[in-house]
Residue frames as qw, qx, qy, qz and C-alpha x, y, z in Angstrom:
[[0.763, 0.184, 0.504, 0.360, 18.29, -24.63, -176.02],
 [0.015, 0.691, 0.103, -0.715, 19.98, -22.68, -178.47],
 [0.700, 0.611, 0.268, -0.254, 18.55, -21.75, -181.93],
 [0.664, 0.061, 0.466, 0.582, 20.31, -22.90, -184.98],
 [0.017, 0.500, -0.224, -0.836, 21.89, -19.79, -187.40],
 [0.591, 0.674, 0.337, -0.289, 19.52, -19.51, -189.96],
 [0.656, 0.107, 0.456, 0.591, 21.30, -20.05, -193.39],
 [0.093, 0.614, -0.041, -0.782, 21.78, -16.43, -194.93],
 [0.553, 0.558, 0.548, 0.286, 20.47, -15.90, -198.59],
 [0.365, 0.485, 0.257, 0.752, 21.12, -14.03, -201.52],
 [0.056, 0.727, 0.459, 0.507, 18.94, -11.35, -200.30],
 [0.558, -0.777, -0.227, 0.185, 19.65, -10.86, -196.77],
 [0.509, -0.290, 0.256, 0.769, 23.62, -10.03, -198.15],
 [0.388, 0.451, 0.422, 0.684, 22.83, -8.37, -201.00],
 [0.201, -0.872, -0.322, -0.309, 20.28, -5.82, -199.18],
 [0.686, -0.580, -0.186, 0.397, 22.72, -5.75, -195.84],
 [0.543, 0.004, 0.195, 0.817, 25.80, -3.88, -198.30],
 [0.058, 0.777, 0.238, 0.580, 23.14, -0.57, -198.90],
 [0.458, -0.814, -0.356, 0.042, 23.34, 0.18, -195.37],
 [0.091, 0.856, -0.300, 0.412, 25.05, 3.22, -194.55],
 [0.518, 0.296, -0.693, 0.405, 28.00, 2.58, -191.91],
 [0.268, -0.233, 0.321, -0.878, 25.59, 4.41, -189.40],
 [0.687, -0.074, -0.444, -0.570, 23.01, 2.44, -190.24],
 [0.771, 0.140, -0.606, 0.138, 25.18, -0.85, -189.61],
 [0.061, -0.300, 0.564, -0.767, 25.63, 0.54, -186.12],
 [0.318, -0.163, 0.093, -0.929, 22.76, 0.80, -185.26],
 [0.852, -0.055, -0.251, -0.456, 21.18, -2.05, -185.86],
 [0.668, 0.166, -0.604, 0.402, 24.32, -4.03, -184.47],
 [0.016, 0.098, -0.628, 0.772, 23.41, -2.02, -181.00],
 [0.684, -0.058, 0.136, -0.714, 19.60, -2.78, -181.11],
 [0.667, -0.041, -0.697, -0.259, 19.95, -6.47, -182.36],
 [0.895, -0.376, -0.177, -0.165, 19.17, -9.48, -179.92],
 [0.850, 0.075, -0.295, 0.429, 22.62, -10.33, -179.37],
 [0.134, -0.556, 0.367, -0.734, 22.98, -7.00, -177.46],
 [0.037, -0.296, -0.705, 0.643, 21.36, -7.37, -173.58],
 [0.361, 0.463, 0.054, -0.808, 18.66, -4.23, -175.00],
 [0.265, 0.104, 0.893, 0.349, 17.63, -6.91, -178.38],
 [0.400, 0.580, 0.368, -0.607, 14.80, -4.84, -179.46],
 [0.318, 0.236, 0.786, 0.475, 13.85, -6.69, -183.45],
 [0.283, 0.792, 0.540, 0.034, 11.02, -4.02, -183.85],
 [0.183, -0.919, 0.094, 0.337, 13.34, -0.90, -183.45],
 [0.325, -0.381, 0.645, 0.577, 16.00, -2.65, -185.81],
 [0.487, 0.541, 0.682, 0.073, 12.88, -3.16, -188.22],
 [0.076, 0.961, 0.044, -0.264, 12.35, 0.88, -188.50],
 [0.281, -0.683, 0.501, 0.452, 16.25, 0.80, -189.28],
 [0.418, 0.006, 0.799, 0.432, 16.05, -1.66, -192.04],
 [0.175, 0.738, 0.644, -0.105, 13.16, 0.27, -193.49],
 [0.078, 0.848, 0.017, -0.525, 14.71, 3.22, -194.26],
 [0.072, -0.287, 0.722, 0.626, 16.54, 1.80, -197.17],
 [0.738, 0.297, -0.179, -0.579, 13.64, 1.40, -200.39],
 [0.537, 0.204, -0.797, -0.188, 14.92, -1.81, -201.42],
 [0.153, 0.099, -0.903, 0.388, 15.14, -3.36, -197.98],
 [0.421, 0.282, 0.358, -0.784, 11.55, -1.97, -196.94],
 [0.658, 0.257, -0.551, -0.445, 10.43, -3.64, -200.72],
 [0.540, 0.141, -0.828, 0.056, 11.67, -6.90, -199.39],
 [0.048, -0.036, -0.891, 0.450, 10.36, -6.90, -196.26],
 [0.407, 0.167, 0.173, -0.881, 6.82, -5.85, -197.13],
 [0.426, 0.406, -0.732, -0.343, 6.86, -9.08, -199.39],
 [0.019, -0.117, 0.938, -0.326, 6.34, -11.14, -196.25],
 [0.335, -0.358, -0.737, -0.466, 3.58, -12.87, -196.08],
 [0.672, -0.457, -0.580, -0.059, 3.03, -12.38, -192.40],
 [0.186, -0.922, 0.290, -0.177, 4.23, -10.96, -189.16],
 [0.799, -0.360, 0.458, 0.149, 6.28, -14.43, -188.43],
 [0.825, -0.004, 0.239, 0.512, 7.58, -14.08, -191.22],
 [0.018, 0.940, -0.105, 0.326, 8.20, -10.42, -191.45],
 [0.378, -0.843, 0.378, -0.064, 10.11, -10.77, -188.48],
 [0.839, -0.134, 0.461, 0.257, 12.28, -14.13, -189.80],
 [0.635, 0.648, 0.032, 0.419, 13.13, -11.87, -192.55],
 [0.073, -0.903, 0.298, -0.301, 14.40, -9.03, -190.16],
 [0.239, -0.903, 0.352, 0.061, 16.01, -11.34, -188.50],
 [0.799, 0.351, 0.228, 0.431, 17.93, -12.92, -191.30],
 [0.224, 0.912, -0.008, 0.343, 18.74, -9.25, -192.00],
 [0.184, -0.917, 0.280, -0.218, 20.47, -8.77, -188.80],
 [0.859, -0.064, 0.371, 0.347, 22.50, -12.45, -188.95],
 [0.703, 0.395, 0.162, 0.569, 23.86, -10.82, -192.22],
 [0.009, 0.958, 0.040, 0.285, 24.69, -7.29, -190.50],
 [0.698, -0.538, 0.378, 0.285, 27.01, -8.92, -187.94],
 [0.736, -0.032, 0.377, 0.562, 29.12, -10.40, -191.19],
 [0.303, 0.835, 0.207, 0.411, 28.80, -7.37, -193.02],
 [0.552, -0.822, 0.141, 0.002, 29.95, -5.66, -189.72],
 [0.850, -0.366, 0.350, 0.148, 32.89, -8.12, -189.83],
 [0.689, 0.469, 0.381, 0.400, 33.59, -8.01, -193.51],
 [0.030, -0.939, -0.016, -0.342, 33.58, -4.13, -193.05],
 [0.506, -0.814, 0.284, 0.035, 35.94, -4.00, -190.49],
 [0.910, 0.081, 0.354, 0.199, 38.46, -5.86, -192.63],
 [0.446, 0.848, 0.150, 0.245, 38.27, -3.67, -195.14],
 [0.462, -0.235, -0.226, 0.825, 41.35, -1.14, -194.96],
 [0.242, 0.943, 0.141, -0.179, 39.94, 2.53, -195.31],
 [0.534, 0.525, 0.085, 0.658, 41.88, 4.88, -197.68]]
């Protein structure tokens, strides 16, 4: 069966836009939706920003530690998307 998209909040977008473009790789080739889905290795990535690391340390738990990370990486795809939109100068 497959799992319903978790509604994105404020926080998951708001934090997603610090990430460097490298970043946003990165985690877009470690999420689940790859084949390789590895949620602890895209943790480490989301961690290196202060804010995002603030917000996930907040959790009350590891279940929900990890329902925050991946909220995080639902809103990296549309970031991802949104980014790619963008024209560059």
């Amino acid at each position: 069966m497959a799992q319903a998209k978790k509604k994105l909040g404020k926080s998951e977008v708001s934090l997603i836009s610090r990430l460097s473009d490298e970043d946003l790789n990165t985690v877009l080739s470690l999420s689940p939706q790859e084949f390789s889905g590895d949620s602890e290795a895209v943790s480490l990535v989301f961690q290196r920003d202060r804010e995002i690391d603030r917000w996930l340390a907040q959790s009350k738990d590891y279940e929900e530690f990890f329902s925050r990370v991946d909220g995080l990486i639902e809103a990296s795809i549309v970031e991802a998307e949104a980014r790619s939109k963008k024209p560059r100068n």
